[in-house]
C-alpha positions in Angstrom: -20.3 41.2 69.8 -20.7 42.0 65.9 -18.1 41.2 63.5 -20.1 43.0 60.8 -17.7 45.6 59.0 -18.6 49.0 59.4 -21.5 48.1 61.5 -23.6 51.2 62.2 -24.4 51.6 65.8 -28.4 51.8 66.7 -30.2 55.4 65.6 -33.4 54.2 67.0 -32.9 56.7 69.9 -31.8 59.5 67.3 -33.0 63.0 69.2 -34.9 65.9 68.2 -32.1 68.6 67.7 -32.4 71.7 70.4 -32.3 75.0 68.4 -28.6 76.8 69.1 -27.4 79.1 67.2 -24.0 79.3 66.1 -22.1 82.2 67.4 -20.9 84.9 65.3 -17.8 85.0 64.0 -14.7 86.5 66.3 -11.3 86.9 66.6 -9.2 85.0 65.1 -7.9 81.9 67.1 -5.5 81.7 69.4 -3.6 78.8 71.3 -1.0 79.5 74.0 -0.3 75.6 74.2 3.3 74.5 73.2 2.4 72.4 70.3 3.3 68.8 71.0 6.6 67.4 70.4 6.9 63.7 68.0 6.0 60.4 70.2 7.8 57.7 68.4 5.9 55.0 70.0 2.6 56.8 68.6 3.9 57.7 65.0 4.5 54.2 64.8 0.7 53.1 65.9 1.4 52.1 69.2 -0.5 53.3 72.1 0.6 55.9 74.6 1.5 54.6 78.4 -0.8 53.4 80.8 -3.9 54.1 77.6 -5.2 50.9 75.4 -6.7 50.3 71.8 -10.5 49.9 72.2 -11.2 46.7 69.6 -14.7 45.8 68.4 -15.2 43.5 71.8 -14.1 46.1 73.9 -16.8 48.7 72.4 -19.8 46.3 73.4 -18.8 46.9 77.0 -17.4 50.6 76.8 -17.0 53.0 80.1 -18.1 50.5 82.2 -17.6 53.0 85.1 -20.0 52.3 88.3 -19.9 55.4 88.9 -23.3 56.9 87.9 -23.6 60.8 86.7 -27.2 62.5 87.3 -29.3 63.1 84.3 -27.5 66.2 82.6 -30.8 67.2 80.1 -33.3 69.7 80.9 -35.3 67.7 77.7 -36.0 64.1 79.7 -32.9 62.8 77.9 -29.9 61.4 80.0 -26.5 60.8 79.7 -25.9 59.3 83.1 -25.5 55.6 81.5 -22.4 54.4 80.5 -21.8 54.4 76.7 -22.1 50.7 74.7 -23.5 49.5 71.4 -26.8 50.0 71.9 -27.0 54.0 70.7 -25.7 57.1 70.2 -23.0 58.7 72.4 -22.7 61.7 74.0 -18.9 62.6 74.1 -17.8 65.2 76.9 -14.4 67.1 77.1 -12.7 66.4 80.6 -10.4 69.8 79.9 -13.6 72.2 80.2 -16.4 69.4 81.5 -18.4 70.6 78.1 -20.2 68.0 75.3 -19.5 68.0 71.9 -21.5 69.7 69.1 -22.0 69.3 65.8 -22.4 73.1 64.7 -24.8 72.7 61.7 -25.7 76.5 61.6 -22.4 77.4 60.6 -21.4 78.8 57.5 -18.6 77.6 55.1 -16.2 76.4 55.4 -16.7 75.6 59.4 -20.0 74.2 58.9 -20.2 71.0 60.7 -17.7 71.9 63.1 -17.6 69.9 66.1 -17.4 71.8 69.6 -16.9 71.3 73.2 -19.4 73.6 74.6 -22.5 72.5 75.9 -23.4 71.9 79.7 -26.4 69.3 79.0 -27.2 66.8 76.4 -29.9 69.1 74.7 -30.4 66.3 71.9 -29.2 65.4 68.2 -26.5 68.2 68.7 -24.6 66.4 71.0 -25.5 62.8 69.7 -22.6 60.7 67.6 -23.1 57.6 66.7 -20.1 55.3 66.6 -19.4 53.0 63.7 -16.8 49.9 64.0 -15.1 48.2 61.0 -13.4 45.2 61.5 -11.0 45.5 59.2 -9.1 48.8 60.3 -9.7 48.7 63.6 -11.1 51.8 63.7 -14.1 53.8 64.2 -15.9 56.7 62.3 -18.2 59.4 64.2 -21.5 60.0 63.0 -23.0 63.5 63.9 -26.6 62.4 64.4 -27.4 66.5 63.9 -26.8 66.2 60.3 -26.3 62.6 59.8 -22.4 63.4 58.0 -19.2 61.4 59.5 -17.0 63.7 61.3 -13.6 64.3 59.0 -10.0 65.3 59.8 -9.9 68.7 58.1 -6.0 68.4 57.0 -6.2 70.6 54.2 -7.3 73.5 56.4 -4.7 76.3 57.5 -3.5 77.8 60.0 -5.0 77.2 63.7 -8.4 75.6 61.6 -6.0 72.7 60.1 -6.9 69.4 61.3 -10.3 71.2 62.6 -12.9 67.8 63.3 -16.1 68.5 61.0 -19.4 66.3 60.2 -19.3 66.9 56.6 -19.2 63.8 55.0 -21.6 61.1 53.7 -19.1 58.3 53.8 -16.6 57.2 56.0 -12.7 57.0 54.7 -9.5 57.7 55.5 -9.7 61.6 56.5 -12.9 60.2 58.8 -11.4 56.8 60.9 -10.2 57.2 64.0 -8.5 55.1 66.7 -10.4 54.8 70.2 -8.0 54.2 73.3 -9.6 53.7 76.8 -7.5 54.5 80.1 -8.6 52.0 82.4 -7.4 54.1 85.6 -9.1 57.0 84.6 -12.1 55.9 82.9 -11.6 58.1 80.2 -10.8 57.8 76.1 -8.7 59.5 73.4 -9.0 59.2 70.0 -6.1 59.3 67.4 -6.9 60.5 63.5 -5.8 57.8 61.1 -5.1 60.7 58.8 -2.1 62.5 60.6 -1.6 60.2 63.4 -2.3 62.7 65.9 -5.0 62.5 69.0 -8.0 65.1 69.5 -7.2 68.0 71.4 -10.0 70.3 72.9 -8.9 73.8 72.0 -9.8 75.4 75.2 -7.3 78.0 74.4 -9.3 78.9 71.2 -11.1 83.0 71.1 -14.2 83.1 68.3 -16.3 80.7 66.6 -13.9 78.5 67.0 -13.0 78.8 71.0 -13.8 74.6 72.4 -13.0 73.4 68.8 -11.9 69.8 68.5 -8.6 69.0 66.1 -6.5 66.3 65.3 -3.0 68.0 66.6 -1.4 66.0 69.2 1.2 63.7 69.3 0.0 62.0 72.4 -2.6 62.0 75.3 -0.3 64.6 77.7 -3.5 65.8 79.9 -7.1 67.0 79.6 -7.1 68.7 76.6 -6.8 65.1 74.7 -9.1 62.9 77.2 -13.1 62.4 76.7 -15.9 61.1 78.4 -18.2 58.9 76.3 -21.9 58.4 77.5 -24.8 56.6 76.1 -27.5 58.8 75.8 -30.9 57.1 77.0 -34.4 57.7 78.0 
């Protein structure tokens, strides 16, 4: 395992991005899901029952799941291996069965926003590479579709606030994240150092911003906060 800080995982197997474009703008979003009440074990860092802090070890031998997926690209690219340090990762909501993309064709200030809404890995759109430092614990997301680190947008309002975007060229605060791995399930969360609140996949969302990922949960209570990571190979 390397104990380099802030080691950048392998972009030799960066992919050719697939040509999407971004939807036009809609209504305005909308959630019907009760927003989550405090966790005191989770404000205070801990992890949330029966889920467990990925450490830099653990990452070398990520979703080691046996069970195999089929190839999910129409391009020749796969995401049917389970995800470790060797490249990029393909990270798949379990509340709609959708990847992640980076949405580079949007315009400010949602450019960069990261989705849940494709059905195959088409390529760099759904590619994040996954950097480790040593000395937080924690990991930063790099959107391979634009090369930026995915940040914690806190500053936003309303339903946007805490929105995940690949924006930035360096990796701080607003962009580390804590990676927690549910043995049982096979399945990861990740928690925003920023606000101390997990991921959620707004599947409730209407608009540009309907499958939108954000940093507004106080702990891991279903689908909406649990991931799939893959390595993306061939």
């Amino acid at each position: 395992m390397r104990r380099t800080t802030s080691a950048l995982l392998s972009l030799s197997a960066l992919l050719t991005a697939s040509v999407l474009a971004a939807p036009a703008a809609g209504a305005a979003p909308h959630d019907d899901r009760p927003a989550d009440s405090t966790a005191s074990e989770v404000s205070a860092g801990g992890a949330p029952a029966g889920w467990e802090k990925v450490n830099g070890d653990d990452l070398a031998h990520i979703a080691e799941s046996t069970d195999r997926q089929t190839p999910l690209s129409a391009t020749g690219r796969s995401a049917a291996a389970p995800a470790d340090e060797s490249g990029p990762m393909a990270i798949k909501s379990v509340r709609n069965g959708r990847f992640a993309v980076t949405e580079v064709n949007y315009a400010e200030p949602n450019t960069g926003a990261v989705r849940a809404r494709s059905t195959q890995v088409f390529g760099a759109w759904e590619s994040f590479a996954f950097e480790w430092d040593e000395a937080s614990q924690t990991v930063a997301l790099k959107s391979l579709a634009n090369n930026r680190y995915v940040a914690v947008e806190k500053n936003f309002t309303g339903q946007a606030q805490n929105v995940l975007r690949a924006r930035s060229t360096t990796a701080g605060g607003w962009e580390r994240f804590v990676l927690y791995h549910n043995e049982d399930l096979n399945l990861y969360a990740l928690r925003s150092t920023l606000n101390n609140l997990f991921v959620a996949m707004e599947n409730s969302y209407t608009g540009s911003l309907q499958y939108s990922l954000r940093a507004r949960s106080a702990d891991v209570t279903g689908s909406w906060e649990q991931f799939g990571l893959y390595d993306i190979v061939g």
